[in-house]
N, C-alpha and C positions, 0 to 999 in steps of 0.2 A: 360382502362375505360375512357372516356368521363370527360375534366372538366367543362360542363354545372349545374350553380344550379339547384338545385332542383324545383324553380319557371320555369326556361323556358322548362322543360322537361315538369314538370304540365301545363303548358303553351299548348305546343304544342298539348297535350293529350288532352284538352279542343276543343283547336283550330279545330281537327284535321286534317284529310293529307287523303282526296278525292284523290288527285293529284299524291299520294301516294310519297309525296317530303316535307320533313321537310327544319328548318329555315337551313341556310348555314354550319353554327358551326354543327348541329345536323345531317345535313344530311352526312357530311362528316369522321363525328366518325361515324355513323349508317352503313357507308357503308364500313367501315376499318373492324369493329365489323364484319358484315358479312361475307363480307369474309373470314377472319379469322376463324371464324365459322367453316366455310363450305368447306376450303380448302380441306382436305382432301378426302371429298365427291369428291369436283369436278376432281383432280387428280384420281381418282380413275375410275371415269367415262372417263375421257379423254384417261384413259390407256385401258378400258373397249371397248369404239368406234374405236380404232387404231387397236383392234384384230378382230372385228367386221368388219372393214370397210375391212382390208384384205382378212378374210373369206367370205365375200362377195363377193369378186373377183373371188374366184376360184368358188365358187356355179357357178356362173353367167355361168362360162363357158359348164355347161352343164344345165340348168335349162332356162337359158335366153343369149345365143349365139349370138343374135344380139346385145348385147352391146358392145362385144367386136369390131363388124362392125362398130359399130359409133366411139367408143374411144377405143382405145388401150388400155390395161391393164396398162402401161407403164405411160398413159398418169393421170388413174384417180389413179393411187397408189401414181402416182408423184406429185399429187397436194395437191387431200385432206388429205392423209395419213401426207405429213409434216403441215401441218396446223393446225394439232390436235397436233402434236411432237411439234411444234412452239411452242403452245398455252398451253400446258404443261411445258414447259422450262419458259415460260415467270409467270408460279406461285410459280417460285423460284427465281425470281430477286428482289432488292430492289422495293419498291413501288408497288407491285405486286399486290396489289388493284386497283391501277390505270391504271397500263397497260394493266391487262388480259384484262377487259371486253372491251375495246376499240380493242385490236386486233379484239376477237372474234367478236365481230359486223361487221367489215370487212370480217371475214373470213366467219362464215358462212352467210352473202351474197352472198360470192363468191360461197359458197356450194351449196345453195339452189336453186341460179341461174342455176349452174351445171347442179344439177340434175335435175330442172325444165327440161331444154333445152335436155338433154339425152332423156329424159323423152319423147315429144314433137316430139324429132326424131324418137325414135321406134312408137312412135304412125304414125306415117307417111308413116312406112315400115309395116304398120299392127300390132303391139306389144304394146296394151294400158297397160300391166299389170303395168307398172313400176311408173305410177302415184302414184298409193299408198307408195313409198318410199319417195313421195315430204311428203306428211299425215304424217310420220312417224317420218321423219326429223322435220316436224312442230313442232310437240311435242319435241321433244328432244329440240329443243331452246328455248322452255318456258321451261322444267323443267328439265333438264339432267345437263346442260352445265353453272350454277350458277349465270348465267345473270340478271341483274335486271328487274322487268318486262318491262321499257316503251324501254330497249334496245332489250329485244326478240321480242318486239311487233311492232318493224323499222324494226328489221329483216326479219319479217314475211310478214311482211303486202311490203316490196319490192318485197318480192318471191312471191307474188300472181299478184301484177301487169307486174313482169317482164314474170310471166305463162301468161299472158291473152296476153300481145305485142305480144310475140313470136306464142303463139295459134293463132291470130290473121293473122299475117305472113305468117305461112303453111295450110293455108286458111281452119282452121278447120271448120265446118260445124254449125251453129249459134244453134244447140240443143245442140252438144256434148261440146261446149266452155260454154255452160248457164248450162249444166250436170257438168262439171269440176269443176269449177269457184263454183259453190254451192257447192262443196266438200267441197275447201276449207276453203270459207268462212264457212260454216259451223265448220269446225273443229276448225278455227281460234278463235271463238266466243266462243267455249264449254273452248279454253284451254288460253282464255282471261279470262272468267270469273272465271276456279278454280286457273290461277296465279295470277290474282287482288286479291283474294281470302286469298293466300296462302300469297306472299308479304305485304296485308293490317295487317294479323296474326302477321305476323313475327316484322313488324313494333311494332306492340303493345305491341307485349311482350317484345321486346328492350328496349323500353321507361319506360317497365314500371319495368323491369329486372334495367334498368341504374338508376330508380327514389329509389328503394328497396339500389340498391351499395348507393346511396350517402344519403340515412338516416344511412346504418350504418356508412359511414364515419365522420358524423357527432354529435354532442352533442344533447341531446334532450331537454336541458334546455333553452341554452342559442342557439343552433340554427348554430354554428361556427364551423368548425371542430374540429372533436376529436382525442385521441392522437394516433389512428390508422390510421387517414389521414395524420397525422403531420409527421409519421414514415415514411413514404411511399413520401410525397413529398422531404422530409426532404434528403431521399435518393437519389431520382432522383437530386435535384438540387445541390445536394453533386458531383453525378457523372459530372452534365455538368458543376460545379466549379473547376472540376480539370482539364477539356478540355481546356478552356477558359483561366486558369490560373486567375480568376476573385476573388474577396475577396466575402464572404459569411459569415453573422453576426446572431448571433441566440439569441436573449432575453427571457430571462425568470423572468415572474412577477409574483408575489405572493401578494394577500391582507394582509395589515399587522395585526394584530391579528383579524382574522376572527373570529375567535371560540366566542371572546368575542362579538363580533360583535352580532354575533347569537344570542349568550344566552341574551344580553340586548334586543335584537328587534326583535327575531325572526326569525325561519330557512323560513318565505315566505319573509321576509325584506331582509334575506341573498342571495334568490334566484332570486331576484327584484335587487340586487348590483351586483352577478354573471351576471345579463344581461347587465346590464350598462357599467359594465367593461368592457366583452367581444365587446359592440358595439362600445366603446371607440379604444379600439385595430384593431380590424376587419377596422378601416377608417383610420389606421395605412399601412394597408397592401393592397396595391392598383393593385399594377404593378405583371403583370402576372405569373411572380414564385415569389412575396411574399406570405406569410400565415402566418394568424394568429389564434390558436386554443386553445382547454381548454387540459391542460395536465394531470390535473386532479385533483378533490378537487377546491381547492379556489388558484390555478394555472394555469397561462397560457404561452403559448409561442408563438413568431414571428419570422420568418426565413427572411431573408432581404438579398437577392443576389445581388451581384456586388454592394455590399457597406461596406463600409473602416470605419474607429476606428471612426474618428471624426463625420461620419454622424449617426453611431450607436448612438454614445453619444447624439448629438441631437436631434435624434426620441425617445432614451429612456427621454429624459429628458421631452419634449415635450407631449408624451403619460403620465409621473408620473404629470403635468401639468393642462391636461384635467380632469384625474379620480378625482383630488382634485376641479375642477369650478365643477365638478358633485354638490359637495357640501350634498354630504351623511354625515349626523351625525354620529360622532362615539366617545362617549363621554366616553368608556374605551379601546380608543387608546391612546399609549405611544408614537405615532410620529404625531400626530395633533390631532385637531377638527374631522375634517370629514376625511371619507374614502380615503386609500392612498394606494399606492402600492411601493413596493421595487422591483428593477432589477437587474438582473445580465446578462453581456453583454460577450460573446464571439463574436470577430470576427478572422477571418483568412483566409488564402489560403489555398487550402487543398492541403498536399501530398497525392500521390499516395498512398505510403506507409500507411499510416492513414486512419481509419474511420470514419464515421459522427459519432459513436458514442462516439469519442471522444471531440466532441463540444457539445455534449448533458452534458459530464462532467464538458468538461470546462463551459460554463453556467452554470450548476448548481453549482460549486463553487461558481461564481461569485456572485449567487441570496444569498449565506448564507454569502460571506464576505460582502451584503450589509444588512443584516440583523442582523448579529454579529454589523457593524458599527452604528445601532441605526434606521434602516429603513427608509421608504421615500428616498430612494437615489438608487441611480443606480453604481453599480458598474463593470469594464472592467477587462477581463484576455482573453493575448492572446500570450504573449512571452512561457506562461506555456507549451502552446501546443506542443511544440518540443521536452519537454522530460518528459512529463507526461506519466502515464502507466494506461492504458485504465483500467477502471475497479476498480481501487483503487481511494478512494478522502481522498484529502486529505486538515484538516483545520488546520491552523499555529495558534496556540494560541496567539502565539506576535505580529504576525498583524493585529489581529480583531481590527476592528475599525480605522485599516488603510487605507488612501488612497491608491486603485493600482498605482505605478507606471510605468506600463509596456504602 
């Protein structure tokens, strides 16, 4: 999925895309997503046109004889036949979004021109039937072959001017090139308008298929992701932390006694501090694999890559800093005046061997020995992580209220 907010997808939907080309970020997941999509289709078809394009060779040879006079059988099995085999190999290579449709734009030019020109010749030897295979092929590059529209529409609109040059050439006669040429164009126009059509749909449901993913990834209160986004990034940056061999820091903050909070001022004064907090946090988490989300209740967390002990301690202390200049009343809290939060701070390197869900632990130790130690503090574990056992936590009664020293 796409990491566009929610604003530039609404954005774009507003805006919208005549042109049928979103902003750069958008048009470039738009077009991964599709393809992706539709892979299958388009293998399928490309397997579908190699059995096609074969069985139409041997027809040929007793239905339309004179094309074997122009081209060899040899010569069109050997061209187009791998150019579809090409173009099917090329939708199982990395980046296979990128490369298909750039071949095929080349190829079928090279196709269309082909068969233009085939075409063109039997009409010369008396044998106009074969025009209607340019017709046929037309279509299939707006809708068979997965192509984006303004790429089927380079392709097409070349095969109609390289038909008129060459008509032109073998000195076709000024009715039957103004009879042809209106075929085309014609059919060009009917299978512009249902792939503008089809691509404008497709568009929209994307945008608005991608706008539906990231409400659910999201909190509906406070706006920030939720802990179903948190799981999901939380993973990925887990996996490219083990590539990189890069330190990966995860904080987990809690309002300190909320509940009272509540009950003095109210569950809309609580959800008016829920947001405050959250946007506190959220200007915490800037750089492209940070995040910061609500994990849930009057809980939140920060994932912070490729940053080490001493700057976790900084940003947490920084962020418990801010929530307090908020300057929220909270006159039956046991750790100040106004509204505060306590952290608990894992960071590390990740082994192979381990899973993220074992820093989801370690954090969450961390947030209860800062909460055991009297709140409003932030507290570190991270030596723990090498022989802790995922799943079990565990709290030392004789170090509550101690400082970590790891």
């Amino acid at each position: 999925m796409s990491e566009a907010r929610p604003s530039s997808l609404t954005e774009q939907l507003q805006r919208g895309y005549r042109a049928l080309r979103f902003e750069d970020g958008l048009e470039a997941a738009y077009r991964r997503g599709q393809f992706r999509d539709y892979l299958r289709y388009i293998r399928i078809n490309l397997g579908i046109l190699v059995v096609v394009g074969l069985t139409v060779v041997q027809i040929d040879h007793v239905v339309l004889p004179v094309i074997s006079r122009i081209v060899p059988d040899l010569a069109r099995t050997g061209i187009m036949i791998p150019l579809l085999i090409v173009g099917l190999i090329l939708t199982f290579v990395p980046r296979a979004d990128a490369w298909y449709p750039r071949f095929m734009v080349v190829a079928m030019t090279v196709a269309l021109m082909g068969i233009a020109w085939v075409g063109l010749t039997a009409w010369s030897e008396g044998e106009p039937r074969l025009f209607a295979r340019l017709m046929i092929a037309a279509v299939a590059v707006y809708f068979v072959l997965g192509l984006p529209f303004r790429s089927a529409l380079i392709v097409n609109l070349a095969s109609v001017v390289f038909y008129a040059i060459v008509a032109f050439g073998k000195a076709m006669p000024a009715a039957e090139l103004t009879h042809y040429l209106s075929m085309l164009v014609i059919i060009n126009v009917i299978c512009i308008a249902g792939a503008y059509k089809l691509e404008h749909t497709r568009r929209t449901a994307w945008l608005e298929g991608q706008m539906l993913a990231e409400v659910a990834m999201h909190d509906g209160l406070t706006g920030i992701p939720n802990r179903r986004r948190f799981d999901d990034h939380l993973q990925r940056v887990w996996g490219q932390s083990i590539r990189e061999r890069k330190h990966i820091a995860l904080l987990f903050a809690d309002i300190d006694h909320f509940k009272p909070f509540n009950d003095r001022y109210g569950h809309q004064a609580g959800d008016e501090a829920l947001k405050a907090v959250a946007t506190v946090l959220t200007s915490f988490a800037r750089r492209p694999l940070d995040l910061a989300a609500r994990y849930g209740g009057e809980e939140f967390a920060i994932v912070l890559f490729d940053t080490g002990r001493d700057d976790a301690v900084r940003i947490a202390e920084d962020i418990m800093a801010a929530v307090r200049d908020l300057g929220v009343p909270h006159a039956d809290s046991g750790a100040g005046k106004v509204l505060t939060i306590s952290i608990g701070i894992a960071c590390v390197v990740p082994a192979a061997r381990r899973s993220w869900e074992g820093l989801v632990q370690l954090a969450d130790q961390a947030l209860y020995a800062a909460k055991d130690a009297g709140r409003n503090q932030a507290r570190v574990q991270e030596a723990e992580y090498e022989h802790m056992k995922t799943g079990y936590f565990r709290r030392h009664q004789t170090e509550l209220g101690a400082p970590d020293k790891t």
